[in-house]
C-alpha positions as CSV (number, residue, x, y, z in Angstrom):
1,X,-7.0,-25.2,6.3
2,X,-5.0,-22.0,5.4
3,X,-5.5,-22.3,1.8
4,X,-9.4,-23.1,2.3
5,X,-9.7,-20.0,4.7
6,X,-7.5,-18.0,1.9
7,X,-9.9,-19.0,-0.7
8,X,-12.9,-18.6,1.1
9,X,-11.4,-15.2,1.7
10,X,-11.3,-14.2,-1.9
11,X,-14.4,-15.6,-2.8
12,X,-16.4,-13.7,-0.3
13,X,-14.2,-10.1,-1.5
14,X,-13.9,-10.4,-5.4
15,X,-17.2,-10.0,-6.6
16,X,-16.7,-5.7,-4.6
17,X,-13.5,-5.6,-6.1
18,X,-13.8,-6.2,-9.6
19,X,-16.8,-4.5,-10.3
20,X,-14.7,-1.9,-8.4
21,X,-12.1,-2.4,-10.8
22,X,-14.1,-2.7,-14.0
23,X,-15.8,0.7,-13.1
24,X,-12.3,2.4,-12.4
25,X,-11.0,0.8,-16.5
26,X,-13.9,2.2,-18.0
27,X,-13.2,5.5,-16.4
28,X,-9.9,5.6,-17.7
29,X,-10.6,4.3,-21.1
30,X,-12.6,7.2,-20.9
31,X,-10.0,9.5,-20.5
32,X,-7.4,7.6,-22.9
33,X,-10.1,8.6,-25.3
34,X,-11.3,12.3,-24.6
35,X,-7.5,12.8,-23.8
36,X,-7.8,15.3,-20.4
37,X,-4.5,16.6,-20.7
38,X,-4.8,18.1,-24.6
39,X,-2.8,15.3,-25.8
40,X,-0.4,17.4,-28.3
41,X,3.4,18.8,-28.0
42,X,3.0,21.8,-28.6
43,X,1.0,21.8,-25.3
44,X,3.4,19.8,-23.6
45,X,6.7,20.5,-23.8
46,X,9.3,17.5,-25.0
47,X,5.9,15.2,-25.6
48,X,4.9,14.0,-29.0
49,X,5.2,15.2,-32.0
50,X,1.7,16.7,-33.1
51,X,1.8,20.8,-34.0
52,X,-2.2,21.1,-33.0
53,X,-2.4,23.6,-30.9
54,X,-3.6,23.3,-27.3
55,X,-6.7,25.4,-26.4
56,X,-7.5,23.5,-22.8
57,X,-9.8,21.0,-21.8
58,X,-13.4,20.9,-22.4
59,X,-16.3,20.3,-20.4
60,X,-16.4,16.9,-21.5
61,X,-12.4,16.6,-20.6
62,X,-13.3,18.3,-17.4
63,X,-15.9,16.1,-16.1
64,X,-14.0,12.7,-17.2
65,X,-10.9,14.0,-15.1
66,X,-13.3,14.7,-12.3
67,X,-14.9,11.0,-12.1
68,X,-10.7,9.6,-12.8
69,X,-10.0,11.6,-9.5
70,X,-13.2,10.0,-7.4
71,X,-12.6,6.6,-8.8
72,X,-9.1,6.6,-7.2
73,X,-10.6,8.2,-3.9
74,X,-13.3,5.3,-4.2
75,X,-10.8,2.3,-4.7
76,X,-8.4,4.0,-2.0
77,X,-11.6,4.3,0.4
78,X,-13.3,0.7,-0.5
79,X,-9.9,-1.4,-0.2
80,X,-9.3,0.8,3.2
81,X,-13.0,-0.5,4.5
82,X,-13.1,-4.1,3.1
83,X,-9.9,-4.8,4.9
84,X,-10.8,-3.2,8.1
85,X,-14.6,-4.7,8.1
86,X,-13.4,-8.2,7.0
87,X,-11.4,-8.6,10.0
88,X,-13.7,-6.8,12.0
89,X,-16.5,-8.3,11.8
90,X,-15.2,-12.2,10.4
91,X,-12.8,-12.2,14.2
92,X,-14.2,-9.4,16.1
93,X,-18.2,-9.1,15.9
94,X,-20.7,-11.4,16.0
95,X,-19.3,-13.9,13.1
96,X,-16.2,-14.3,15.6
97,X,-18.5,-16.9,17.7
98,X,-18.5,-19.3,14.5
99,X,-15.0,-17.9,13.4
100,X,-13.5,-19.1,16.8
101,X,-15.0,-22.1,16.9
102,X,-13.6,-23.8,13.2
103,X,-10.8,-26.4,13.8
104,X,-8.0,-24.0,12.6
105,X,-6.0,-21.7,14.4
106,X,-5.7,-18.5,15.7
107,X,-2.7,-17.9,13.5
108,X,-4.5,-19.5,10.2
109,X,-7.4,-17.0,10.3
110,X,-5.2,-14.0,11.0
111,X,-2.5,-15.0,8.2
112,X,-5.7,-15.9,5.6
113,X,-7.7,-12.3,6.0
114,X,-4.0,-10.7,6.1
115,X,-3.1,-12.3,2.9
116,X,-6.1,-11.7,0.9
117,X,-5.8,-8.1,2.4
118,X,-2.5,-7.4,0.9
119,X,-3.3,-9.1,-3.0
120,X,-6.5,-6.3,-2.8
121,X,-4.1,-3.7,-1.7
122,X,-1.2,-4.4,-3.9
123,X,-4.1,-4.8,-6.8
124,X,-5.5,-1.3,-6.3
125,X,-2.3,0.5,-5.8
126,X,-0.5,-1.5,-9.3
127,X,-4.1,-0.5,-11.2
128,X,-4.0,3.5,-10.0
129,X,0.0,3.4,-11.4
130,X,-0.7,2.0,-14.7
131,X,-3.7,4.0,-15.4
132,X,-1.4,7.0,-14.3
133,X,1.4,5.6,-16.6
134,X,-1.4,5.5,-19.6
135,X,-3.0,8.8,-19.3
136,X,0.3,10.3,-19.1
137,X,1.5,8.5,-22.3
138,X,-1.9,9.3,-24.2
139,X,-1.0,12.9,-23.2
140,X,2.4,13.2,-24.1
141,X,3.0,10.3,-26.2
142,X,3.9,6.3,-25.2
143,X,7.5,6.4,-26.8
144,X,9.0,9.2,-24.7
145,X,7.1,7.6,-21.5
146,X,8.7,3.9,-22.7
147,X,12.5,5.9,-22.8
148,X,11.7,7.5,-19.7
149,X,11.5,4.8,-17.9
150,X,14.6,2.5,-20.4
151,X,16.1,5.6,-19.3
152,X,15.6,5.3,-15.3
153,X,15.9,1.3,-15.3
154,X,19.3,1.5,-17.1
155,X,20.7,4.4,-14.5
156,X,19.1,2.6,-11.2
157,X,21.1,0.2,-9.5
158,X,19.0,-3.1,-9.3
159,X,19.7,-3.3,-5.6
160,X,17.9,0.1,-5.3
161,X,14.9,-1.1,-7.4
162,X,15.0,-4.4,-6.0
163,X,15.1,-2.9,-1.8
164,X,11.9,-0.4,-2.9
165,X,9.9,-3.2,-4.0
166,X,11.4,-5.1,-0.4
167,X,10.2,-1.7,1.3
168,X,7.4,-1.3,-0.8
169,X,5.6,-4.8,-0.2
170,X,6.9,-4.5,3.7
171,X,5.1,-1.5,4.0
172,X,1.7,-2.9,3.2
173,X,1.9,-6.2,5.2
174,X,3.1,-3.4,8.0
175,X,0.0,-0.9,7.6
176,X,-2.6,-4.1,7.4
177,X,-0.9,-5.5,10.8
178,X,-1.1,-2.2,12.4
179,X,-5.0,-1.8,11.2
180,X,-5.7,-5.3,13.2
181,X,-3.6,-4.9,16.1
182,X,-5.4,-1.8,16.9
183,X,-8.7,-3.5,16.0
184,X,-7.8,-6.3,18.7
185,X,-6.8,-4.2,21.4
186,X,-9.7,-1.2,20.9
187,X,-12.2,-3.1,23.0
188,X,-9.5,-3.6,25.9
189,X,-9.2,0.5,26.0
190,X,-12.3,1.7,26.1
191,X,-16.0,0.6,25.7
192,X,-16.5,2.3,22.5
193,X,-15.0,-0.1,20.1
194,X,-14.3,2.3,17.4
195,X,-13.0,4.7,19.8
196,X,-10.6,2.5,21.1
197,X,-9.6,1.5,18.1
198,X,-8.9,4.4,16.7
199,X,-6.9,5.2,20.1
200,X,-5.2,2.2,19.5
201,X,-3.7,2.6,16.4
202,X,-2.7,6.5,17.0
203,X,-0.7,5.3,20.1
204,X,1.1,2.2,17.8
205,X,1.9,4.7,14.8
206,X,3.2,7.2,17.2
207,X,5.4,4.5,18.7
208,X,6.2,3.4,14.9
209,X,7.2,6.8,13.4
210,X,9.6,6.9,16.6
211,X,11.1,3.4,15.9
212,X,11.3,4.0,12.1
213,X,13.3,7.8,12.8
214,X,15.4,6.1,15.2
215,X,16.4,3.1,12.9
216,X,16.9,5.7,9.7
217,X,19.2,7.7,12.1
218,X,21.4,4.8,13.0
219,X,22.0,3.6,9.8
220,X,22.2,6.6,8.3
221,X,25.7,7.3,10.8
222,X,26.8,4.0,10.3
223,X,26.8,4.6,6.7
224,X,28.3,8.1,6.8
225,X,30.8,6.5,9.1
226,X,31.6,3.8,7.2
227,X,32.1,6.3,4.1
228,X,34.9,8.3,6.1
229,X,36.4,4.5,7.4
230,X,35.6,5.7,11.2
231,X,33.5,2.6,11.9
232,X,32.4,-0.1,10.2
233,X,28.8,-1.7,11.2
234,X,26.5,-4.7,10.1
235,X,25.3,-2.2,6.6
236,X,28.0,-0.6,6.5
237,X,30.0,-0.9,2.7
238,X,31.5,1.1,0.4
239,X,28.3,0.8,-2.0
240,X,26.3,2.1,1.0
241,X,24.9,5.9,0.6
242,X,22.1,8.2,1.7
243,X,19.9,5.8,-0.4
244,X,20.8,2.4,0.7
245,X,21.1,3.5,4.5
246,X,17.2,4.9,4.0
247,X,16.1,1.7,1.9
248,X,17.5,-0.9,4.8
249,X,16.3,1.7,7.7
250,X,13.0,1.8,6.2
251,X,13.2,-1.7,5.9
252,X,13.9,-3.2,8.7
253,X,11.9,-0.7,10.8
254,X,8.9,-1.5,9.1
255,X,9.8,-5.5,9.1
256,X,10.0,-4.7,13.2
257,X,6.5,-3.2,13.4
258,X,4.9,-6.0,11.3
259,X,6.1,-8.7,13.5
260,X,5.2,-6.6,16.5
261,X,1.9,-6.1,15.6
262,X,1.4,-9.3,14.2
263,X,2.2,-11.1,17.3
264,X,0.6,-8.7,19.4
265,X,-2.6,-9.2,17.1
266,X,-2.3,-13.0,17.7
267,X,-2.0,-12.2,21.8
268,X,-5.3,-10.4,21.8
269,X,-7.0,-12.8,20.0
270,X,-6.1,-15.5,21.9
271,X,-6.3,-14.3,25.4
272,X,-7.6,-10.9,25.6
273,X,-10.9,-11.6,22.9
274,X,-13.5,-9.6,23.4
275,X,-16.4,-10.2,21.0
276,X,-19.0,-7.6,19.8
């Protein structure tokens, strides 16, 4: 039933995001193509290898720029809503009667709107860094943007790379989880639903940030003291540094508050449900 509820959850969300999506492409095809940033070198320091001088943008550039910056606000804002009012109003409001009563669990419909929540997410924040990526190479030119990052890759350990992409994908299962946890527990708190919610999820990224500096901070001196050989911990190693102590802090902090709020998601629906 997962994969039906999964599919059924993409089905109902694709058609916003890729018109969303196709919008956002055209807008940057339309700055590849009236090239905001003066694409020459002479403007840009180290980039290309055209001797045109630079005389700054034009209207044209000006207002193309303009529409780049508010398609990026409006896929940031649409993905932040379609997650929020999926869940919302699928578990929470009035669709929760028919929701609740479908022969899967509580668990199944959680896990299917989370999952669907995250591709979107992931999706909009991978399409905002390549179009980045290519308005930056139009300005400057691809092949010094292709070395850069040759460059980067080739001095990086993979391990770093590979725990920021770890941290990276953590951190958006996390943020989802704590969106829905708050969502569940809002009507408990007060009888304004959004107010509660709201409340909700201050009071579970106040107790977040404190969990996350507290983990950072521990194995931040178990690597420092695992450096000098006073004591050795679980992460401590003679590879660890400042970078890998942040990476597994960050890490397992924000693995902590995912399962937290997942299961306290799961809790509320299940025996605290309060229906619109």
């Amino acid at each position: 039933m997962l994969t039906t509820l999964l599919k059924h959850e993409m089905k109902a969300t694709v058609k916003t995001f890729m018109w969303l999506y196709i919008g956002f492409v055209a807008i940057v095809v339309v700055n590849v193509l009236g090239n905001p940033f003066g694409a020459t070198a002479s403007g840009i320091s180290g980039m290309g290898t055209s001797t045109q001088e630079y005389s700054g943008p034009n209207v044209f550039e000006g207002i193309a720029m303009a529409l780049y910056v508010c398609a990026i606000i409006a896929i940031i804002v649409v993905t932040f809503v379609v997650v929020i009012m999926r869940f919302f109003r699928n578990l929470l409001g009035d669709e929760g009667y028919l929701m609740m009563t479908l022969p899967v669990t509580r668990e199944e419909n959680i896990l299917a709107k989370l999952l669907a929540a995250v591709v979107w997410t992931i999706c909009s924040g991978v399409l905002v860094v390549l179009s980045i990526m290519l308005l930056v190479g139009a300005a400057g030119g691809f092949a010094d943007m292709i070395k850069a990052i040759q460059e980067f890759l080739a001095e990086t350990p993979g391990l770093i790379i590979g725990l920021t992409i770890l941290a990276t994908i953590l951190s958006v299962f996390a943020s989802i989880l704590m969106l829905y946890a708050a969502m569940a527990i809002g009507p408990n708190l007060l009888k304004n639903r959004v107010g509660g919610s709201i409340l909700a999820f201050i009071i579970i990224a106040i107790v977040s940030q404190i969990l996350g500096f507290n983990i950072l901070w521990s194995t931040a001196i178990t690597s420092e003291y695992s450096a000098t050989g006073v004591m050795m911990g679980p992460f401590a190693s003679e590879a660890m540094n400042g970078g890998y102590a942040a990476l597994v802090g960050s890490i397992i902090s924000t693995a902590i508050v995912a399962v937290v709020c997942w299961f306290l998601t799961q809790f509320m629906l299940k025996r605290k449900l309060n229906l619109a």
